[in-house]
C-alpha positions as CSV (number, residue, x, y, z in Angstrom):
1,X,70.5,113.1,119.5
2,X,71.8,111.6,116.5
3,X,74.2,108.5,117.6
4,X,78.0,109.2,116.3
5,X,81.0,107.3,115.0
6,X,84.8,107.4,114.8
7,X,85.4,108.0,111.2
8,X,89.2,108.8,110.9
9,X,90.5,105.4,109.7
10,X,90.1,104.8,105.7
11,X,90.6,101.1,104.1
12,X,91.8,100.6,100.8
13,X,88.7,100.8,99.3
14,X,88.5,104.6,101.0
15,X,91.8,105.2,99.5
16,X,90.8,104.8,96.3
17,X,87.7,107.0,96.3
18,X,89.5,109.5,98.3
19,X,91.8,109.5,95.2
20,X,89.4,109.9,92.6
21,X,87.5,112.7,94.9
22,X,84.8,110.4,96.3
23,X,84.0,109.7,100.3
24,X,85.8,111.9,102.4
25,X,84.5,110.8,105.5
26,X,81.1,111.2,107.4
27,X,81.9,114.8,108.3
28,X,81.6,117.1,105.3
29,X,82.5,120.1,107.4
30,X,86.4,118.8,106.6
31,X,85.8,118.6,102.5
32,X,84.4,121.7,100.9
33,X,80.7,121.1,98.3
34,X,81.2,119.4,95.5
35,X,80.3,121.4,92.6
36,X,77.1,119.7,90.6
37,X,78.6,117.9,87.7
38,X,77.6,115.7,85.2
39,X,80.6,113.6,85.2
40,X,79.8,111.9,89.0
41,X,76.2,110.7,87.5
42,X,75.6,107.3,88.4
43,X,72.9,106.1,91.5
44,X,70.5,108.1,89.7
45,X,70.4,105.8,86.4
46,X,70.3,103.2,88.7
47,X,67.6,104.0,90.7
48,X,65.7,104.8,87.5
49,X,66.7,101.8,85.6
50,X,65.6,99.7,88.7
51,X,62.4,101.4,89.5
52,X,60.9,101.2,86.1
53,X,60.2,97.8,85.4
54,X,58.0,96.4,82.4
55,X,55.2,96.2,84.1
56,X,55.8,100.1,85.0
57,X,55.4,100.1,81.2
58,X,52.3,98.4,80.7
59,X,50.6,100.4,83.3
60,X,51.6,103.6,81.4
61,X,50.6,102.2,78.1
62,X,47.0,101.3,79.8
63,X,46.6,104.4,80.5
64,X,47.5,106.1,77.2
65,X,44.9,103.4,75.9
66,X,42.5,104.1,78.1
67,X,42.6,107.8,78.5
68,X,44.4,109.7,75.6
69,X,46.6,112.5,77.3
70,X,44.5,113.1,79.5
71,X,46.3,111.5,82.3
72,X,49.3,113.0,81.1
73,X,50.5,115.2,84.2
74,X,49.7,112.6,86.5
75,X,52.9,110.8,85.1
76,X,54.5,114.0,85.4
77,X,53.3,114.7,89.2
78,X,54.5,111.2,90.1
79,X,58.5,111.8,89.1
80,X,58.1,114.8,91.3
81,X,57.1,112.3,94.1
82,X,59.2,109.7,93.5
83,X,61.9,113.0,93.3
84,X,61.5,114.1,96.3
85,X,61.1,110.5,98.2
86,X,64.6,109.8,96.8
87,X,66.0,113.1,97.5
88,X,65.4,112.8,101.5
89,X,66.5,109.0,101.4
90,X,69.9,109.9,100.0
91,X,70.0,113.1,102.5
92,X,69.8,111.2,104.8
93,X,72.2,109.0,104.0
94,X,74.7,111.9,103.5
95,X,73.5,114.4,106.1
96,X,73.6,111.8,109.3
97,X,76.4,109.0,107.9
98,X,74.1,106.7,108.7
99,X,72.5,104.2,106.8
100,X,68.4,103.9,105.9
101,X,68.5,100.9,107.8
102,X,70.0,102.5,110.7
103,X,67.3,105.3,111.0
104,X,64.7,102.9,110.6
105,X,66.2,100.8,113.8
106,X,66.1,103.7,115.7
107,X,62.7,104.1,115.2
108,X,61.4,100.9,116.9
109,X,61.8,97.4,116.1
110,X,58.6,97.3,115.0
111,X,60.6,98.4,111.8
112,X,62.8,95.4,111.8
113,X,59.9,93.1,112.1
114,X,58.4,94.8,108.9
115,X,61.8,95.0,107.1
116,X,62.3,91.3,107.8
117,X,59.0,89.9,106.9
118,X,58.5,92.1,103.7
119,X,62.1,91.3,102.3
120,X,61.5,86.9,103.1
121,X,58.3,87.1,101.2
122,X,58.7,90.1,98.8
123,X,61.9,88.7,97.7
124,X,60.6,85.1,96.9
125,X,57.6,86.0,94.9
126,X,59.9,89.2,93.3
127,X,62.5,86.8,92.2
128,X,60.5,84.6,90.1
129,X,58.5,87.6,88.6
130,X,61.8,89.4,87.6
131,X,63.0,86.5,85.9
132,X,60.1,85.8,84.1
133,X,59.6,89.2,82.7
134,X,63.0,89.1,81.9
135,X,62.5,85.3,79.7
136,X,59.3,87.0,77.6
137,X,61.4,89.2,74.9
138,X,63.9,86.5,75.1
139,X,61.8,84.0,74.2
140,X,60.2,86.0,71.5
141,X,63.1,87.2,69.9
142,X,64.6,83.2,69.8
143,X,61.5,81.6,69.9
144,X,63.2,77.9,68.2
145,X,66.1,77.5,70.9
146,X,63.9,75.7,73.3
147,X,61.2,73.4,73.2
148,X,58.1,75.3,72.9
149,X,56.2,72.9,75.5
150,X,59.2,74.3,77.4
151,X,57.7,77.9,77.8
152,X,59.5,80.6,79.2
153,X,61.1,78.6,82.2
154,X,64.7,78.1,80.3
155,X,65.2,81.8,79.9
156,X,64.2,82.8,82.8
157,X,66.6,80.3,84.9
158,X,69.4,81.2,82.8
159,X,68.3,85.3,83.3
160,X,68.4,84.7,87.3
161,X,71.5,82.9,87.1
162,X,73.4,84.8,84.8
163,X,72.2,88.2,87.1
164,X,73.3,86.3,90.4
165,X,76.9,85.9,88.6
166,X,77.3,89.3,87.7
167,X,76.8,90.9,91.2
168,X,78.2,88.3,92.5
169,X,81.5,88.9,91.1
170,X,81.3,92.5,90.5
171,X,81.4,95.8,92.6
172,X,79.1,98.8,92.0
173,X,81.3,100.6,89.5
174,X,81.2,97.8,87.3
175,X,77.2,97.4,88.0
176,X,76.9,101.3,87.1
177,X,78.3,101.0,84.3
178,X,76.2,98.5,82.5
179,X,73.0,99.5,84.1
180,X,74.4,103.2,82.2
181,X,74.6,101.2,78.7
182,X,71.4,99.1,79.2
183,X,69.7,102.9,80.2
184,X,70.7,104.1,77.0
185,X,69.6,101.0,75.0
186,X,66.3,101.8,76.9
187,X,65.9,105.5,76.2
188,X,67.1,105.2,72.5
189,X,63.8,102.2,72.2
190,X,61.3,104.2,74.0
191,X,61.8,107.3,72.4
192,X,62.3,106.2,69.3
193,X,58.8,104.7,69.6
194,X,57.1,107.9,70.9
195,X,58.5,109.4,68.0
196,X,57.4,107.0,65.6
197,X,53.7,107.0,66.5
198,X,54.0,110.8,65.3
199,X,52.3,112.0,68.8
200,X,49.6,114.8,68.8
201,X,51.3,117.5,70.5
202,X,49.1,120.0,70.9
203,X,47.0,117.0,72.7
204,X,49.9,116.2,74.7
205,X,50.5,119.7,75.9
206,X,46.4,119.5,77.0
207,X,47.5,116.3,78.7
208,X,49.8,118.4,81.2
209,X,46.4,120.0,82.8
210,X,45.3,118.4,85.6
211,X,42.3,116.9,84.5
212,X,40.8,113.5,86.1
213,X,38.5,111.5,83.3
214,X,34.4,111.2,83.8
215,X,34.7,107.2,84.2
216,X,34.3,104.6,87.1
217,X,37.1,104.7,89.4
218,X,39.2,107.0,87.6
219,X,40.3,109.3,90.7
220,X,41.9,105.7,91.9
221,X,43.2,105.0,88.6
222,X,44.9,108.9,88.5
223,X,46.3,107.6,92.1
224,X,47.6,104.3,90.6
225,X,49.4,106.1,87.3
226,X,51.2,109.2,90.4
227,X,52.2,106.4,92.8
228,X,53.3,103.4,90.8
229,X,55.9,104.0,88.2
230,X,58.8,103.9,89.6
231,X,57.7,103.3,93.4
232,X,59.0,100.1,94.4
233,X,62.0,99.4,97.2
234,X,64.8,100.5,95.1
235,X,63.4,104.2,96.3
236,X,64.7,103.0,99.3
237,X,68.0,101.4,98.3
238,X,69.0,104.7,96.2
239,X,71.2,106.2,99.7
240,X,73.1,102.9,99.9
241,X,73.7,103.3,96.0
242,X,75.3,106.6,97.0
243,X,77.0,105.5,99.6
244,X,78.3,102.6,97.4
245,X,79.3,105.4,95.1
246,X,81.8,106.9,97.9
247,X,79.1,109.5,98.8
248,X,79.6,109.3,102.1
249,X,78.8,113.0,103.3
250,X,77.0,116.4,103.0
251,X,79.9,117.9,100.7
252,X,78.2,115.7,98.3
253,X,74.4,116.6,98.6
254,X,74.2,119.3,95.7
255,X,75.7,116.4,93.7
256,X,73.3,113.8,94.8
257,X,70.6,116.0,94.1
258,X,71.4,116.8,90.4
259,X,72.0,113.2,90.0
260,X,68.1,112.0,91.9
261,X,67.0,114.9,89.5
262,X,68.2,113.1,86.3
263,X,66.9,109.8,87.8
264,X,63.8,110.5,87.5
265,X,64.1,113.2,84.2
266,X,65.3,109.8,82.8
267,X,61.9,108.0,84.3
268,X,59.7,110.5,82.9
269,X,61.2,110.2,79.6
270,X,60.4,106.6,79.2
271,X,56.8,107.1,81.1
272,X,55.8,110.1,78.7
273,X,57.4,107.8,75.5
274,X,55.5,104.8,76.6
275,X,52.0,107.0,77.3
276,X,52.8,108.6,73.5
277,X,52.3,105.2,72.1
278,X,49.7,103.6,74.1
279,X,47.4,107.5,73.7
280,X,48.3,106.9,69.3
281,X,48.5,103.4,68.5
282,X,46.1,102.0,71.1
283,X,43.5,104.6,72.1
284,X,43.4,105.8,68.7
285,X,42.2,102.2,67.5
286,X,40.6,101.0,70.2
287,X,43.4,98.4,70.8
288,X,43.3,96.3,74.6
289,X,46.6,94.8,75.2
290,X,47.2,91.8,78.6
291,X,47.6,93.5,82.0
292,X,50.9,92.3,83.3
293,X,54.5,91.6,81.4
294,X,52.7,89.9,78.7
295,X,50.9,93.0,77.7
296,X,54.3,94.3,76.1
297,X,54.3,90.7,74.0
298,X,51.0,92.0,72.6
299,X,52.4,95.3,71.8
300,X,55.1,93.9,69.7
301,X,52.7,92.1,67.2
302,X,50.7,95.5,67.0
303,X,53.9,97.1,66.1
304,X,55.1,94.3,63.6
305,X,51.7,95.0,61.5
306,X,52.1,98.6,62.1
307,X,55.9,98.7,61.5
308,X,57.3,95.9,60.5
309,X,59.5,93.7,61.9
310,X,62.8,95.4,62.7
311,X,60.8,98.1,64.6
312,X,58.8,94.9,66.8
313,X,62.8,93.6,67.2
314,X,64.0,96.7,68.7
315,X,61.3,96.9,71.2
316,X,61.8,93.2,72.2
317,X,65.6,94.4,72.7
318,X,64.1,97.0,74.8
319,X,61.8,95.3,76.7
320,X,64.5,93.2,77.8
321,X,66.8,96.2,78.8
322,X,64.0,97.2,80.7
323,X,63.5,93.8,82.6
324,X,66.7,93.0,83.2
325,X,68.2,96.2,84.6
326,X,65.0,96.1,86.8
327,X,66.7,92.3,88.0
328,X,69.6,93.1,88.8
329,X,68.9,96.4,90.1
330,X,66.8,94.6,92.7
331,X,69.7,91.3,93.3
332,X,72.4,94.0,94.1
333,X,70.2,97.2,95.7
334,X,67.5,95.0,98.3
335,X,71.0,92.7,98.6
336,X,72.8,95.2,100.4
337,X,69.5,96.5,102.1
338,X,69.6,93.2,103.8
339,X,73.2,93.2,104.6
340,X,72.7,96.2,106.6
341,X,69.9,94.6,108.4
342,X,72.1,92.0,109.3
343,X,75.2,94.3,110.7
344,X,72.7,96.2,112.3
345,X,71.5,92.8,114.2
346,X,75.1,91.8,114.9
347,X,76.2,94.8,116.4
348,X,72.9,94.8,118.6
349,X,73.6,91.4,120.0
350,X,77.6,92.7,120.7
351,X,76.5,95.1,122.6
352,X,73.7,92.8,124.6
353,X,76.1,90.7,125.2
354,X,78.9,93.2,126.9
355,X,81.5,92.4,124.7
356,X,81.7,95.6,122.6
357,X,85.1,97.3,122.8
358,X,84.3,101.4,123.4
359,X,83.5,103.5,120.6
360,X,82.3,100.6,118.2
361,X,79.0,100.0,119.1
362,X,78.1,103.3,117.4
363,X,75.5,103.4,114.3
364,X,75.9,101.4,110.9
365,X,77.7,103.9,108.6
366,X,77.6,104.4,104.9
367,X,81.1,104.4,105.3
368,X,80.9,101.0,105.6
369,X,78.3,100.6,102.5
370,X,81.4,103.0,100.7
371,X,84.1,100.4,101.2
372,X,82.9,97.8,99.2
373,X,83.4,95.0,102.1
374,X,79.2,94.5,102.1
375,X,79.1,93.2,98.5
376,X,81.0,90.2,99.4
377,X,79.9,89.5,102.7
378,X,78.0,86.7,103.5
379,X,74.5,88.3,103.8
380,X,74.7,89.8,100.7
381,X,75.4,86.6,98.8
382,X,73.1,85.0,101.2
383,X,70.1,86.8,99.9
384,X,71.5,86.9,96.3
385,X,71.1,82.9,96.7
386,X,67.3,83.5,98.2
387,X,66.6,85.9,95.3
388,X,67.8,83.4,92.6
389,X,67.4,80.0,93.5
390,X,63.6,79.5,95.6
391,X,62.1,81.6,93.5
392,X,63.0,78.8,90.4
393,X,60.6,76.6,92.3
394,X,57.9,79.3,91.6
395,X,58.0,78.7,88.2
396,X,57.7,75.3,88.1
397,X,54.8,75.0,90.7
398,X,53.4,78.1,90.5
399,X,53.0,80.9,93.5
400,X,51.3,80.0,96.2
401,X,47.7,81.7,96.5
402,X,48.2,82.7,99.9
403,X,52.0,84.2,99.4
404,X,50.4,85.9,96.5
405,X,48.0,87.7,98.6
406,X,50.9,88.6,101.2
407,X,53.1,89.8,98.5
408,X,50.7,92.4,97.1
409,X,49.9,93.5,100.4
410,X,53.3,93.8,102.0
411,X,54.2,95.7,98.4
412,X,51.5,98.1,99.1
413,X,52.2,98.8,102.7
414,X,55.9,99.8,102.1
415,X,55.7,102.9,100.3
416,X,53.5,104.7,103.2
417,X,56.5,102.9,105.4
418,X,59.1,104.4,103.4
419,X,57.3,108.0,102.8
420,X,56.1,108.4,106.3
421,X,59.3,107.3,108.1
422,X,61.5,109.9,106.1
423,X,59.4,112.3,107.4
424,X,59.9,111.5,111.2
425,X,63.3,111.0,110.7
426,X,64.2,114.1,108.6
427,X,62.1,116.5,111.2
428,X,63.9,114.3,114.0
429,X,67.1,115.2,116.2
430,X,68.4,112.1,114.6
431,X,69.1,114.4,111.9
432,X,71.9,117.6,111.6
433,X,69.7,120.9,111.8
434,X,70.4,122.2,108.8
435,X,69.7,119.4,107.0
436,X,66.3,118.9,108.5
437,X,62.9,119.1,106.1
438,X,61.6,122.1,105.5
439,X,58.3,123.3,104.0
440,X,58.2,122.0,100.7
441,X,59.9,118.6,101.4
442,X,57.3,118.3,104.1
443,X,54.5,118.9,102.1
444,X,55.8,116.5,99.0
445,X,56.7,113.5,101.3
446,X,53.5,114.3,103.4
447,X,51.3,114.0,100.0
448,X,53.6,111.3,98.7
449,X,52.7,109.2,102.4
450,X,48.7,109.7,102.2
451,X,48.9,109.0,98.1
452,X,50.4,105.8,98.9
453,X,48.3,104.7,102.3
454,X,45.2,105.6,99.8
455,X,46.9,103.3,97.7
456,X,48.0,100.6,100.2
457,X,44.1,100.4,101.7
458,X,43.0,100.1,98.0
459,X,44.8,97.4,97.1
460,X,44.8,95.0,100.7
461,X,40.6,95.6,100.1
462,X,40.6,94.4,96.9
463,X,42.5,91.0,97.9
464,X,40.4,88.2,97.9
465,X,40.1,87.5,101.4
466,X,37.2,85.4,101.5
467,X,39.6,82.6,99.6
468,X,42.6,83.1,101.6
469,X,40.8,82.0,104.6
């Protein structure tokens, strides 16, 4: 059965969302549906700003490069995924009062152990990445502030520092809000790309049949385009953004689901924008841009010559929005994620040790994510610190072979983690009846599990073992 708690008291913070009709408890047989309404739209622009990171972008642009439209409506298929993945991680979230974390504990601690290891060694190599996609437009757009023997390192220390600051001293309405403005800076860039490259409609309407193209490894490549944009932790982290919300129960789920809906609306706008330009500027001329962040640098000179150089500016500005939400998506999202983990630990060890006063050993709550105490608790700030400051070494000496090789394994197992663990959960006692899976969510997070374990073996084969040994 699904564990319970005592959810009558309210703090402050409760107070306040009760106020503004947000978090009425665990129990949402006491507060009638919220109607869906655009006015409580918020975790979803998060989740979508986080998820789609610049190299998100360059992997669409690839494919528009290397494939036209053809791969069209598998950028289409994989916001249904990512749709649905979101969808039963905020369910259940709201359905159970528990938190992610939570249901994952009850699994096993074979979960823990995952959850531990992946976020140590994820987070290391993330942070240094983040910040150095981050420094790239900078650096381009101010190219004469630092020494040019300097590279990128400047910017990106001051991007991780100044993103460290802000969640530090912010709570999540203040965090929604500019992750909101930097979304709109983002869809205004992308879109007015797509529609400056004049796209081929009637070829983009062709690119919506599900077509795979006659080339070497393309099926994998198709796989690649479905599971990657968007897919990264912050799938994971979108319940604890709707708990931080004051989501707190099922009177809010018609809400949350408009809202994941947008989310990933939003993502497909920027992923169809971004395969508009790569299918007309780049397939069209036979263009190759870098794999990686730097590919984006490389578009910005194509689209100086082709548009001049307010047009390159703009997408510098961008590119930036784009990095930068996708940093401190990450510092505050995986921040709290951790925070959990760590309440989840303490309470474990009260209640090994006897000491736990009746009634309060229960499960980790959202209503605890809702009040606000867990961004500024000492684990979250704790692995804000291990997000910001070890990764600076990274850029200075370089990553580690080995940690490299763990990173993009641990990356690739956690999406058939997250995908396959929804489903035992959601078709679990753990969770309400009603709220339980049916068909089609089955079927989407069953597909959206074997997409990713195709995935996962994929990319741990194509490590190169024989050097890390």
């Amino acid at each position: 059965m699904a564990e319970t708690t005592d959810t009558t008291g309210t703090g402050p913070e409760e107070h306040r969302n009760n106020k503004n009709g947000e978090g009425a408890g665990v129990d949402g047989a006491t507060s009638p549906p919220r109607k869906s309404s655009w006015k409580y739209i918020g975790p979803g622009i998060v989740v979508a700003a986080t998820g789609v990171g610049a190299g998100d972008l360059v992997a669409t642009l690839v494919a528009g490069s290397n494939f036209g439209y053809t791969l069209l409506w598998a950028a289409v298929v994989g916001c249904l995924v990512k749709i649905s993945l979101a969808e039963a991680a905020g369910r259940w979230h709201l359905s159970t009062g528990r938190t992610l974390f939570d249901g994952w504990h009850s699994l096993g601690r074979w979960t823990t152990a995952f959850f531990v290891v992946y976020v140590v060694i994820w987070g290391f190599v993330y942070g240094a990445a983040a910040m150095s996609s981050s420094a790239l437009p900078l650096q381009a757009l101010f190219p004469d502030v630092f020494p040019a023997d300097w590279s990128i390192k400047p910017w990106a220390i001051i991007c991780g520092l100044v993103g460290l600051a802000f969640v530090w001293f912010n709570k999540y309405e203040v965090f929604e809000k500019v992750m909101t403005v930097l979304v709109g800076v983002m869809f205004v860039v992308t879109v007015y790309l797509a529609i400056r490259v004049t796209p081929n409609l009637g070829d983009a309407f062709a690119g919506l049949l599900p077509v795979i193209p006659d080339e070497k490894d393309s099926v994998l490549n198709t796989l690649g385009l479905i599971g990657g944009v968007g897919g990264t932790i912050t799938l994971a982290a979108y319940g604890y953004w709707v708990n931080a919300k004051g989501w707190t129960n099922t009177s809010w789920m018609k809400v949350m689901r408009l809202d994941n809906r947008v989310a990933y609306i939003t993502t497909g706008v920027f992923v169809i924008a971004m395969l508009f330009v790569g299918a007309e500027l780049l397939h069209a001329s036979h263009t190759a841009i870098a794999s990686g962040d730097k590919g984006l640098i490389d578009l910005t000179a194509i689209l100086d010559d082709e548009y001049g150089t307010a047009t390159a500016k703009l997408f510098l500005v961008g590119f930036f929005a784009t990095s930068f939400t996708s940093l401190i998506g990450v510092w505050h999202g995986v921040s709290l994620m951790f925070a959990d983990f760590v309440e989840r630990y303490r309470k474990d060890r009260v209640r090994a040790a006897g000491s736990a006063i009746p009634g309060t050993e229960a499960a980790v709550t959202g209503e605890e994510v809702a009040s606000g105490r867990r961004e500024k608790s000492l684990p979250f700030r704790a692995y804000l610190l291990w997000l910001t400051f070890p990764p600076i070494i990274l850029l200075f000496q370089g990553q580690p072979f080995r940690l490299v090789i763990l990173y993009g394994v641990l990356g690739a197992a956690f999406m058939p983690f997250l995908a396959l663990t929804l489903v035992w959960l959601l078709n679990s006692s753990r969770t309400p009846r009603e709220w339980r899976n049916g068909i089609l969510s089955n079927a989407m997070l069953t597909i959206a599990g074997l997409l990713f374990v195709v995935l996962c073996v994929k990319q741990i084969w194509d490590q190169p073992w024989s050097e890390f040994f």
